[in-house]
C-alpha positions in Angstrom: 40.9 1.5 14.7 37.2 2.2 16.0 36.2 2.9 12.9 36.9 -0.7 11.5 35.3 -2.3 14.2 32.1 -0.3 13.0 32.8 -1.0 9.3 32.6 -5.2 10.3 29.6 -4.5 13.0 27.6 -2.8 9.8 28.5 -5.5 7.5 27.2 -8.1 9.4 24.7 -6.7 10.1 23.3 -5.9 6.5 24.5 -9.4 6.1 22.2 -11.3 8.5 19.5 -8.6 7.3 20.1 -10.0 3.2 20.1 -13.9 5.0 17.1 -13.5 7.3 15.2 -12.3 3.8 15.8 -14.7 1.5 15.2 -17.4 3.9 12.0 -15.8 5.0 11.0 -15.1 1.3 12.1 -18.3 0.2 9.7 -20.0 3.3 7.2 -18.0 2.4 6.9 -19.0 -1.1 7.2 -22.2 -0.5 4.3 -22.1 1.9 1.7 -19.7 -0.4 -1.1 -20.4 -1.4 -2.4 -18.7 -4.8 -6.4 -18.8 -4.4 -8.8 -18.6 -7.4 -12.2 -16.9 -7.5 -15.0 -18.0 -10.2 -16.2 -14.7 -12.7 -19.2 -13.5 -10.6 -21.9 -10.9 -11.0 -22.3 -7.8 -8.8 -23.2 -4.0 -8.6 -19.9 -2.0 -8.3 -19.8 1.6 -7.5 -16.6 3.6 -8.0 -15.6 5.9 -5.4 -12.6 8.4 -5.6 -12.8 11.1 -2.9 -12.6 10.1 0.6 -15.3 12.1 2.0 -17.4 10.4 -0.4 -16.2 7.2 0.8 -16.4 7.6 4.6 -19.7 9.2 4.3 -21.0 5.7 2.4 -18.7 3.7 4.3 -20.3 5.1 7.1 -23.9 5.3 6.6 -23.6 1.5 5.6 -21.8 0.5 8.8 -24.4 2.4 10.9 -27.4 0.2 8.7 -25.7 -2.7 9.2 -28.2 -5.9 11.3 -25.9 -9.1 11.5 -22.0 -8.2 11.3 -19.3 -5.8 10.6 -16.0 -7.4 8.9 -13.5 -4.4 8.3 -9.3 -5.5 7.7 -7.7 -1.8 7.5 -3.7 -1.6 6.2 -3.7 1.8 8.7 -6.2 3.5 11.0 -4.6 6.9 12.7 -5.4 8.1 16.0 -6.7 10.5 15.0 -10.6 12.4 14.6 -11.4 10.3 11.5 -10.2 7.0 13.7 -11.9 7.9 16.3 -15.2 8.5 14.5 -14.3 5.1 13.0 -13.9 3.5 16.5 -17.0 5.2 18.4 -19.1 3.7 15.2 -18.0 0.0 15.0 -18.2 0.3 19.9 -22.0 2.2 18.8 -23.1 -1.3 16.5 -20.9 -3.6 19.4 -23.2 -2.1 21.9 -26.5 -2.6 19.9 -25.3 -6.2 19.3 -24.2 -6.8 15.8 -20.9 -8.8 15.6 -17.8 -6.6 14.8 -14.8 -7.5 13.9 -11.5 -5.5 12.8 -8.2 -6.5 11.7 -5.4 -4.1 11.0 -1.8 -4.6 9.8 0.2 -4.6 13.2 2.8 -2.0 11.3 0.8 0.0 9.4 -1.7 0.7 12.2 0.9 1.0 14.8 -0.5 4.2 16.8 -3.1 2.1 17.9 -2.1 1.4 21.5 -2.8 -1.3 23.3 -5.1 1.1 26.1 -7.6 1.5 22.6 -7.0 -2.0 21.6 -8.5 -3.0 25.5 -11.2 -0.2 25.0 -12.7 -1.8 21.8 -12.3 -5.2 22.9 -14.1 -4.2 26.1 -17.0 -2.5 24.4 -17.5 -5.5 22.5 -15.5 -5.0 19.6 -13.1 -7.7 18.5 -9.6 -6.6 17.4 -6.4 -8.4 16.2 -3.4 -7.5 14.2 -2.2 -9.1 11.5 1.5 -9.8 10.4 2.9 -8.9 13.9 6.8 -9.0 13.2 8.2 -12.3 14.4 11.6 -14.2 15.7 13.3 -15.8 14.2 13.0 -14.2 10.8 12.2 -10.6 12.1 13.7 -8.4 9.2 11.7 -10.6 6.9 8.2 -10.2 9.0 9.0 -6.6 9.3 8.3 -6.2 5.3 5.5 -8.3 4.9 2.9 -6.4 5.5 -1.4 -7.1 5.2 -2.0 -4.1 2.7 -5.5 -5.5 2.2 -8.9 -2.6 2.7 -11.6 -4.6 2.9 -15.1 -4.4 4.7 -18.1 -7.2 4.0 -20.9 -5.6 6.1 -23.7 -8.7 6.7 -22.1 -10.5 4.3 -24.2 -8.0 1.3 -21.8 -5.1 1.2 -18.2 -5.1 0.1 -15.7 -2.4 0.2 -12.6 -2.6 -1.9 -9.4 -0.1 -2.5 -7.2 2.2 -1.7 -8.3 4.8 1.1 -7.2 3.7 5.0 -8.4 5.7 7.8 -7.1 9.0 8.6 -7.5 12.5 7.9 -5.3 12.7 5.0 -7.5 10.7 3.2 -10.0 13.1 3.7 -8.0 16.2 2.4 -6.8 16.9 5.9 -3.0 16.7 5.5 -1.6 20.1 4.1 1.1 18.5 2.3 -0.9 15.9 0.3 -4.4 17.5 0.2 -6.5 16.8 -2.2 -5.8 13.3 -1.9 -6.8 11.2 -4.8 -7.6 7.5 -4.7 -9.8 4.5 -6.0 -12.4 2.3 -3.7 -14.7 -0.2 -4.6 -18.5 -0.4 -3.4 -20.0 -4.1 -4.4 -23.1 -5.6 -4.1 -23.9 -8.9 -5.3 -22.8 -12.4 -5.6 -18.9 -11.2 -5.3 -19.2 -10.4 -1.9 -19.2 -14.0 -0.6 -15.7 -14.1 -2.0 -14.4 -10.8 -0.2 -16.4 -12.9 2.8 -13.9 -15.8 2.5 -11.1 -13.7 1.8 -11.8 -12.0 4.8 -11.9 -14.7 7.0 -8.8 -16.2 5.8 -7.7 -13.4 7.6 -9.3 -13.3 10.5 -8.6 -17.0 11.1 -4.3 -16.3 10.9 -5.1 -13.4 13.0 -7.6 -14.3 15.6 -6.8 -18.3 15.5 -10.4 -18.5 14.8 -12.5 -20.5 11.7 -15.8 -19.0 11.0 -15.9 -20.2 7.6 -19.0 -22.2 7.6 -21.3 -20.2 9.7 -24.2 -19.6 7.3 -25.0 -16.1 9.3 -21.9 -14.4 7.3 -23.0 -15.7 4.1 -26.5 -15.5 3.3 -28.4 -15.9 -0.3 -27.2 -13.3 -3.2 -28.4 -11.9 -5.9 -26.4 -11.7 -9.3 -26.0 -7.8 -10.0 -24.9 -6.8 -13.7 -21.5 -6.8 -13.9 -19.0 -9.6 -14.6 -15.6 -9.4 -12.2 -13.2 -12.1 -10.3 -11.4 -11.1 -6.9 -7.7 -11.7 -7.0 -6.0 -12.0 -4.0 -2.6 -12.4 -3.7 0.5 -13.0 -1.1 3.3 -12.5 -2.6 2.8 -14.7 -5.5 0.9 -14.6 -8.9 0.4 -10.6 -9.5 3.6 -10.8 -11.8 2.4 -13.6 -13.8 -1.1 -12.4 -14.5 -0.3 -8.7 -15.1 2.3 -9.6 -17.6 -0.2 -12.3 -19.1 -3.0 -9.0 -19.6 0.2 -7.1 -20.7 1.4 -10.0 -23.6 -2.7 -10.1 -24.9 -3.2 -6.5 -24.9 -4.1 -4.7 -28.4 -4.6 -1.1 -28.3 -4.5 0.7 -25.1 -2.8 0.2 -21.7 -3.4 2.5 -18.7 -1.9 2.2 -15.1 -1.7 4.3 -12.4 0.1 3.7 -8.9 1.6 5.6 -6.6 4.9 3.9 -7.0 6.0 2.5 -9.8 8.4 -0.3 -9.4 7.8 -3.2 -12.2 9.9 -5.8 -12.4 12.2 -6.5 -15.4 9.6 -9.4 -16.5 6.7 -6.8 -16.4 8.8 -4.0 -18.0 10.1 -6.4 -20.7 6.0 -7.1 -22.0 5.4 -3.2 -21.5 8.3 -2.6 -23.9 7.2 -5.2 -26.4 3.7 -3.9 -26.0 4.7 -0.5 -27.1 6.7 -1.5 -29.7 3.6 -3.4 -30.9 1.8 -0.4 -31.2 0.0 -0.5 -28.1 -0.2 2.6 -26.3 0.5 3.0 -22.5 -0.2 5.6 -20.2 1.1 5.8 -16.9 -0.4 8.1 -13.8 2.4 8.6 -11.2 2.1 11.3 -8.0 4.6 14.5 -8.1 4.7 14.3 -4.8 5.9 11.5 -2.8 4.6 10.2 0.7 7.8 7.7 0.9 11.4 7.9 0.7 13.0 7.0 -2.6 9.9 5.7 -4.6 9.6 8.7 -6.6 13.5 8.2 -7.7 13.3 4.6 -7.4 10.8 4.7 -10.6 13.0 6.8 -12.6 14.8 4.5 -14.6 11.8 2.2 -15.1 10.0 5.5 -16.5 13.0 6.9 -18.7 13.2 3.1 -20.4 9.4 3.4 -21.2 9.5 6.9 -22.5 12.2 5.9 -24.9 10.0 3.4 -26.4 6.9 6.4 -26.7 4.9 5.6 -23.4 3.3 8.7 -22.3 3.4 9.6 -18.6 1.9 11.8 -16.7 2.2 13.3 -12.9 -0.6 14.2 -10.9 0.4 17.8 -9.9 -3.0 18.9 -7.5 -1.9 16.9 -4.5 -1.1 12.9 -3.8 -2.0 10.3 -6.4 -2.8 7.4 -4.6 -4.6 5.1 -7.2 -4.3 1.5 -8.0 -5.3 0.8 -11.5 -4.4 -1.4 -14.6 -6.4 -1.1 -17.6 -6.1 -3.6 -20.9 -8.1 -2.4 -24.0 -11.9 -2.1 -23.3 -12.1 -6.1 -21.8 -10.3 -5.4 -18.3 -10.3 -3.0 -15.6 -8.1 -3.8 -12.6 -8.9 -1.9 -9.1 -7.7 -2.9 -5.3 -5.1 -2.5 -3.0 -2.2 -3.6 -5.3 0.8 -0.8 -6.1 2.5 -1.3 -9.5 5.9 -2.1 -7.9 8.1 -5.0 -6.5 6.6 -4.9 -2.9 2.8 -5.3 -3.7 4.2 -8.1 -6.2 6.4 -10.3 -3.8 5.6 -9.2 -0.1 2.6 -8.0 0.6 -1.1 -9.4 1.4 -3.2 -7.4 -1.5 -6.6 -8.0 -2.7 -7.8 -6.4 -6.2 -11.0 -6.5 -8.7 -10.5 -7.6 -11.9 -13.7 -6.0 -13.5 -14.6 -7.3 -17.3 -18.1 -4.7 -17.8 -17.7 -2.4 -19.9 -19.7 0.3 -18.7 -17.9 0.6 -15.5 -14.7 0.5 -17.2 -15.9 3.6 -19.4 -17.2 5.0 -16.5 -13.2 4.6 -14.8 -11.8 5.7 -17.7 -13.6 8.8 -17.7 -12.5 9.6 -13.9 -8.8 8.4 -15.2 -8.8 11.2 -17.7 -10.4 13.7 -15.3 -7.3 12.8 -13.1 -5.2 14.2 -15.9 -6.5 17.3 -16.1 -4.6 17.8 -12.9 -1.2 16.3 -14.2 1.8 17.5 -15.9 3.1 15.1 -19.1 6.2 14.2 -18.4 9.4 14.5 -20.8 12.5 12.1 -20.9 14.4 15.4 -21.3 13.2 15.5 -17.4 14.3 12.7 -16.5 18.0 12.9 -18.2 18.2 16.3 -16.4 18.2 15.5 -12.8 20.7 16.6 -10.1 23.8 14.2 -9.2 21.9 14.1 -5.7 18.9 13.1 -7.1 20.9 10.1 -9.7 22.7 8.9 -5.9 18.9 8.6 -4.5 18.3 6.5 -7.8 21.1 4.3 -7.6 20.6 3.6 -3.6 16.4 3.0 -4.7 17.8 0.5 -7.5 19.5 -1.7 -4.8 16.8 -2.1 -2.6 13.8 -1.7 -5.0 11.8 -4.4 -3.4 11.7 -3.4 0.3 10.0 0.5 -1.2 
């Protein structure tokens, strides 16, 4: 009879889990705040390889006279996060004001021994979303999946790339690792500013908002975009909104694909409109049951004649929506359930059109490396692989 007792022990279990998440979520919603950003004009540079990035990234950090705001999803102990670290305790030493937030799970390898190091060399440090009684299962999977660095309140970086050496082609299994980032100068960054210290203000219990050092005069640069950050709220509603207006040509790419039936239903009516979507997915997977948990989303599509393509020379990482030739989305946003209802993201809505030709261009160069995928595929997989599918169904929101 051991056995039963195990079987009522696991029920309640996934029981409380199921209760402790829809009150959380419900709380949560309830309590969101869905903030709006005015169409500004900025300089934005897209950046897609990592060295690239860090060596930018970098360089700016070291330049940098005032302040340092950087809010990381993950930094890894490793060489890369300890080249980060040494920089941001170099600048803390010559007395510009550094700050750093990282998600609590996300960067969990940070130890509290480094956490005391960089807070004694003058850098300050707090996590963010740091799991919490009495709703723990709930705090556990809302994570800050935010990137973003405002360096004397001039510079902005935006994206996808953490730090760690697989996002610098270090990691054998995912190598080359391909991903979008966002370098802005302008009048945007004093939004990325606020955004940040939003942040740092749940984080550090500290308001810095009206301190005129992080926010000094701006020049317009000469391209029209809006930051959208979101918590859980209002990504659904505004991607299906671009979805519903488009007119010729949709494009995303994500590393998990996961839209909800609201989203999928505008896609299909988009398509059968005429409208032509393509969709950039990895072939490899990073996570447990993403890659299967987008299979019947993709088979749906590909009966309506979306084309879809997987990114064969190592991990596809991007986050990006395109509508027509008015709207280019970029940030730290997935194209599934999570990014939509959980998580903390922040993305770009860009509305130039020379940058979005110029992402197009490095969209299509992405394909080169990818493999068009056939519904035939899909309809094909093993019984193992439709169980994997069916358990990814259940819990589609939590991948």
């Amino acid at each position: 009879m051991w056995w039963i007792w195990i079987i009522i022990v696991m029920i309640c279990i996934l029981l409380w889990f199921c209760i402790d998440f829809y009150i959380g979520r419900k709380k949560f919603v309830k309590q969101a705040v869905a903030r709006e950003y005015p169409i500004r004009q900025s300089d934005i540079e897209l950046i897609a390889s990592g060295p690239n990035l860090f060596k930018k990234l970098f360089s700016d950090i070291e330049k940098a006279q005032t302040s340092i705001h950087i809010l990381f999803y993950i930094v890894q102990d490793d060489h890369l996060g300890k080249k980060f670290f040494q920089l941001l305790i170099k600048k803390a030493k010559e007395g510009i004001e550094v700050r750093l937030i990282l998600d609590r799970l996300g960067s969990h390898k940070i130890t509290r021994k480094m956490v005391k190091e960089l807070h004694d060399q003058g850098v300050q440090l707090y996590f963010s979303k740091k799991p919490s009684f009495p709703l723990i299962f709930f705090s556990i999977q809302q994570r800050n999946h935010r990137k973003i660095t405002v360096i004397d309140g001039k510079i902005g970086y935006l994206g996808g790339f953490n730090v760690g050496k697989e996002y610098i082609n270090e990691d054998q299994k995912l190598a080359p690792w391909r991903d979008y980032h966002l370098r802005i100068s302008g009048e945007g960054v004093q939004d990325m500013q606020s955004e940040y210290l939003i942040d740092w203000k749940r984080s550090a219990k500290e308001k810095l908002f009206n301190q005129s050092l992080y926010f000094p005069p701006l020049e317009k640069g000469m391209m029209n975009h809006q930051l959208f950050p979101t918590e859980g709220i209002k990504i659904e509603d505004v991607f299906a909104s671009f979805i519903r207006e488009s007119k010729d040509r949709i494009i995303i790419g994500s590393p998990y694909f996961i839209p909800t039936d609201r989203v999928m239903k505008e896609l299909v009516h988009a398509l059968k409109r005429g409208v032509s979507l393509n969709i950039v997915v990895p072939n490899n997977s990073d996570h447990i049951l993403v890659k299967e948990g987008s299979f019947k989303y993709l088979r749906t599509l590909l009966s309506h004649g979306a084309n879809i393509y997987q990114f064969q020379d190592g991990f596809y990482h991007g986050k990006v929506f395109m509508v027509d030739d008015n709207l280019c989305d970029i940030g730290t946003a997935n194209f599934d359930q999570r990014s939509f209802f959980l998580n903390l993201e922040c993305n770009m809505l860009i509305y130039d059109k020379s940058f979005i030709k110029n992402a197009l261009q490095q969209i299509n160069d992405d394909l080169t490396q990818a493999d068009f995928l056939k519904k035939e595929d899909l309809d094909s997989v093993s019984l193992f692989t439709r169980i994997k599918e069916g358990i990814a169904s259940t819990i589609s929101i939590l991948l």
